[in-house]
C-alpha positions in Angstrom: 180.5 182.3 -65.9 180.4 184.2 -69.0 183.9 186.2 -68.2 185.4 182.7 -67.1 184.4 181.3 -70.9 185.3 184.4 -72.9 188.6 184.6 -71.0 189.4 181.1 -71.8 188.1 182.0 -75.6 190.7 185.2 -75.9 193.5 183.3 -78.0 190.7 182.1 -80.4 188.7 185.5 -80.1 191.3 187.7 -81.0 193.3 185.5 -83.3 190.9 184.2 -85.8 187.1 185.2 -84.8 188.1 188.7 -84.4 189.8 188.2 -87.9 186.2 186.9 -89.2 185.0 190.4 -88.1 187.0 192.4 -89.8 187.0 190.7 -93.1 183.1 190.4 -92.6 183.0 193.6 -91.2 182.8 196.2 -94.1 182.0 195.9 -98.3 179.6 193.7 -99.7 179.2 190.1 -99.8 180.9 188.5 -103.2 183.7 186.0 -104.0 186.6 186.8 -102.1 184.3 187.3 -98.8 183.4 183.3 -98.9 187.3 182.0 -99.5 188.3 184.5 -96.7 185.6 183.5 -94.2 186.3 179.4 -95.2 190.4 180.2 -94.7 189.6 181.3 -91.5 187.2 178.9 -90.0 189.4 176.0 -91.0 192.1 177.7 -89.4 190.1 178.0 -86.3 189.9 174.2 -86.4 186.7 173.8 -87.0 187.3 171.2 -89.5 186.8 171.4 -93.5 183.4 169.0 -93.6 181.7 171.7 -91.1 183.4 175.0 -93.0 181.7 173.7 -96.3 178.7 173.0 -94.3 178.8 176.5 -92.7 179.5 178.4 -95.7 177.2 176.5 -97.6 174.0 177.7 -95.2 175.5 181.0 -95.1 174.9 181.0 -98.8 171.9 179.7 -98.9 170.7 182.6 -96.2 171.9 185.7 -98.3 170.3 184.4 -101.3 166.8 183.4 -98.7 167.2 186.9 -96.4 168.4 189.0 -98.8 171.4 189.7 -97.3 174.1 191.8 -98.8 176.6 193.4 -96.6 179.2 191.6 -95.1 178.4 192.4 -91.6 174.7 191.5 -92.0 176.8 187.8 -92.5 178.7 188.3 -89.3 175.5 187.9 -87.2 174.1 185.2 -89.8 177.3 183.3 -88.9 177.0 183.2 -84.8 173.5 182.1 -85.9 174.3 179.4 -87.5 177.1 178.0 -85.1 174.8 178.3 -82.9 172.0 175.7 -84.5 174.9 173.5 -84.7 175.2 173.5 -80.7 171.7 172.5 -80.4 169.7 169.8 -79.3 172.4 168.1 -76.5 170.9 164.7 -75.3 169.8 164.8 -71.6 173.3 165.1 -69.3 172.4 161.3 -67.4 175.1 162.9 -64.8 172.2 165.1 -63.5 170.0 162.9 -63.3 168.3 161.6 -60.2 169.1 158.1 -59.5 170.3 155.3 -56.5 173.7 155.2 -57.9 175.4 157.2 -60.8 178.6 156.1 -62.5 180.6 158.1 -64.8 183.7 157.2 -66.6 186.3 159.7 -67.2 188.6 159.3 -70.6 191.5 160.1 -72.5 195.5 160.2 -73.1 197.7 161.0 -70.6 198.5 164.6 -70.4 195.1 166.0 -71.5 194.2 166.9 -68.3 191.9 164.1 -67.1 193.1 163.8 -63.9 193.0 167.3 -62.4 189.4 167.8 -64.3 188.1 164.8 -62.4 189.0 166.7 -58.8 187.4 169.6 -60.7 184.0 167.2 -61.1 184.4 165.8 -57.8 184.3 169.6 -56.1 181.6 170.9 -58.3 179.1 168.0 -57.7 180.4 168.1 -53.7 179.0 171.7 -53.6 175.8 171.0 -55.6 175.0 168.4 -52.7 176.2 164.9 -54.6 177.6 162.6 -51.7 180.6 161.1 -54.5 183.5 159.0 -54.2 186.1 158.4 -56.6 188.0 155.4 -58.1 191.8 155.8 -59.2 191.3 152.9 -62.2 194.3 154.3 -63.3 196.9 151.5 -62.5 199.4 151.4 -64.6 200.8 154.5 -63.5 201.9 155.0 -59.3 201.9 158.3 -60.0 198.7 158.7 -61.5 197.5 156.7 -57.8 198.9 159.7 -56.2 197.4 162.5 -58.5 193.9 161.6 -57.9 194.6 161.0 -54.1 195.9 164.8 -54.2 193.0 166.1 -55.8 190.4 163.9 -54.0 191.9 165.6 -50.8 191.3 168.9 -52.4 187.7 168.3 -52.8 187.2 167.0 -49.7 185.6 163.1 -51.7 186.9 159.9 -50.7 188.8 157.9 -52.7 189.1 154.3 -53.4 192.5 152.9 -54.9 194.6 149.3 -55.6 198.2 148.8 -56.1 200.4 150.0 -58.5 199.8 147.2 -61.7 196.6 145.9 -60.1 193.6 144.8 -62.7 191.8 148.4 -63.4 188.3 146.2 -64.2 188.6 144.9 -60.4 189.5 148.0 -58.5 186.8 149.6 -60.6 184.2 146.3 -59.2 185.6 147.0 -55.1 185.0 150.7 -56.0 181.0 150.2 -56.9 180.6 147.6 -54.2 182.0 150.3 -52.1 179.8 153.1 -53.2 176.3 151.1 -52.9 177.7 149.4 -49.0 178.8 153.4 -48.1 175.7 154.7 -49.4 177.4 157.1 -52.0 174.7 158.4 -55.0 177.6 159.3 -57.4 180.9 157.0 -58.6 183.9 158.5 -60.8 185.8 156.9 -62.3 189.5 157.6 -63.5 190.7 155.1 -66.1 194.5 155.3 -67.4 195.5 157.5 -69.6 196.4 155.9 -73.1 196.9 156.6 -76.9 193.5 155.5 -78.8 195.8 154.1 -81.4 196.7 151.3 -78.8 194.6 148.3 -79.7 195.7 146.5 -76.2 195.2 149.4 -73.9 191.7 149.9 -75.0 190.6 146.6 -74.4 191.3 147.0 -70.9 189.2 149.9 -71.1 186.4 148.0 -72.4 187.2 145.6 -69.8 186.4 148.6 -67.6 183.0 149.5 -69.4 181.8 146.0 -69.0 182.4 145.6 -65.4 180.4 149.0 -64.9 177.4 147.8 -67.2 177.4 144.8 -65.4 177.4 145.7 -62.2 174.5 148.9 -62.2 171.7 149.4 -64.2 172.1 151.4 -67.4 175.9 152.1 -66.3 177.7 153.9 -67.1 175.3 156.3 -67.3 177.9 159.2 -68.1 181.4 158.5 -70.4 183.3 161.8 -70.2 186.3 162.3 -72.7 188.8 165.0 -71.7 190.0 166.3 -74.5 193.2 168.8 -75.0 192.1 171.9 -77.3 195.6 172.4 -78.6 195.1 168.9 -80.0 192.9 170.4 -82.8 192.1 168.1 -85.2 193.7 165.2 -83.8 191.4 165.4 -80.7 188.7 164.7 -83.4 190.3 161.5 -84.1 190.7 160.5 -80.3 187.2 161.2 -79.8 186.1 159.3 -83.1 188.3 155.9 -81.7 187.2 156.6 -78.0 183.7 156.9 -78.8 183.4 153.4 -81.0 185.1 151.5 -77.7 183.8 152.8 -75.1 180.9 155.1 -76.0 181.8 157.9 -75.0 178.8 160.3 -74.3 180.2 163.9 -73.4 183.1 165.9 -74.2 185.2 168.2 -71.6 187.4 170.5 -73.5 190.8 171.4 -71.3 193.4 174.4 -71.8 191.2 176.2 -74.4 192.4 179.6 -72.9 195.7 178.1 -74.2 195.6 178.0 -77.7 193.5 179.2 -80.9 191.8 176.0 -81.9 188.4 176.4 -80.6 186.5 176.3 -83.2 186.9 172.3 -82.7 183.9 172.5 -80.7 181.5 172.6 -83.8 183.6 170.0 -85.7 182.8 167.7 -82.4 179.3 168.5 -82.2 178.1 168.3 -86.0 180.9 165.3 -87.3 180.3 163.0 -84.1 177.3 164.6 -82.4 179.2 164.6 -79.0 178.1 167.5 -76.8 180.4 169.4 -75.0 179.6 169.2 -71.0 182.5 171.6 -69.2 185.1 173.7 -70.3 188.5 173.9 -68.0 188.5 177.5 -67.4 191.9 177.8 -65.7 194.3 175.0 -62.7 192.3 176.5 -60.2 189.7 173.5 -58.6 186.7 175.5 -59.2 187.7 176.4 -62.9 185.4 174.0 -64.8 182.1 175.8 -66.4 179.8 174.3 -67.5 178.8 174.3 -71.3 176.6 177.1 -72.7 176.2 177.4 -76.2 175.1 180.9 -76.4 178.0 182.1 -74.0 180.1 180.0 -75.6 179.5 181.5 -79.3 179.4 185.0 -78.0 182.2 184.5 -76.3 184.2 183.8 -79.8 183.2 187.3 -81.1 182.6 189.7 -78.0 185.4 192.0 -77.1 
């Protein structure tokens, strides 16, 4: 697991974290050592509220510790992304229960749909008897997608027409799962920009039908998210999370761009954990999320 995440961490490794330890890695700590090491973590993406906050504690721990070489700051720093990493809420998808239902989020091209037949294979192998719901309507293609993938993983799938009412294939679909005795239900939801004030109403629609129907449902709302997105998947998280609650974050394509120090700015601005990490296309390339790996992973050669 730990080569899968630091292979999908390279871009950001050797790009700008590997530029944090050379800058940190020689001389003493004074002026021009803070504005290098904030230039650099804001162009990691992780976000300008959460560099000041970083460099602020960094501060406050050479002045506490004593510290005074630059490289005594280097392990200061993976300390302190780590504390922000901390303290996840229990992952209800884990959890032991009749029937659990999890909603799976986000704009179209982010990845959601292959990372559900990800899901679908992972829980398959740890023993979850699944089924999935293609809530996506409003694209016949999207149909099609999941019905690929659901054949990959070897998981039935339930699906309407083209244009049908998402909210009612997503009722049939739990009705299907408690009459077929199935333990786990997820469900793909269409793809849309969060600036859409329509399209996520019917996503709402969606959340309703699911809290209505089981107890505590959904008890899981994953939001895929696109690292090379950067700040802007801050933004669709922020309007995602205020409609529909979302509850966990799985970052795709990260091996794919420079930008992950968006993790942090996730965790500490909207205190959304991170649950996977897409690792590569590959069906079985979905780790889950470590935060020690994770943050080693950003400096480790």
């Amino acid at each position: 697991m730990f080569r899968s995440i630091r292979d999908s961490l390279s871009r950001t490794r050797q790009s700008v974290f590997g530029q944090i330890v050379s800058v940190l890695g020689v001389g003493e700590i004074n002026d021009e050592t803070w504005e290098d090491l904030e230039a650099l973590l804001i162009q990691a993406d992780v976000g300008v509220p959460t560099t000041l906050a970083l460099v602020d504690a960094l501060r406050g721990r050479v002045t506490r510790d004593g510290l005074y070489r630059a490289e005594q700051l280097v392990q200061a720093l993976k300390d302190e992304l780590r504390a922000i990493l901390v303290d996840a809420p229990t992952f209800e998808l884990e959890e032991p229960r009749q029937l659990t239902i999890v909603m799976v989020v986000g704009v179209n091209g982010s990845g959601k749909t292959t990372t559900i037949g990800k899901l679908a294979h992972k829980y398959k192998g740890d023993g979850r008897n699944l089924i999935l719901a293609a809530g996506d309507t409003f694209r016949a293609a999207a149909i099609d997608q999941l019905k690929i993938w659901s054949e990959r993983a070897g998981v039935p799938l339930i699906s309407g027409q083209p244009g049908s009412d998402p909210a009612a294939v997503t009722y049939d679909s739990i009705r299907a799962a408690r009459a077929r005795g199935f333990d786990m239900l997820i469900i793909d939801t269409a793809g849309r920009l969060h600036t859409k004030f329509n399209l996520m109403k019917e996503l709402e629609k969606v959340y309703g039908v699911c809290k209505k129907s089981v107890h505590a449902a959904p008890h899981e709302v994953l939001l895929v998210l696109d690292a090379p997105t950067g700040q802007n998947a801050l933004m669709q998280a922020q309007k995602f999370k205020e409609s529909v609650n979302v509850t966990g974050i799985i970052l795709t394509k990260l091996d794919g761009t420079a930008k992950g120090g968006m993790v942090f700015a996730i965790y500490r601005e909207l205190s959304l954990p991170v649950r996977f990490i897409g690792t590569g296309e590959k069906i079985e390339d979905l780790a889950p999320f470590d935060a020690d790996l994770f943050v080693d992973g950003l400096f480790d050669n």
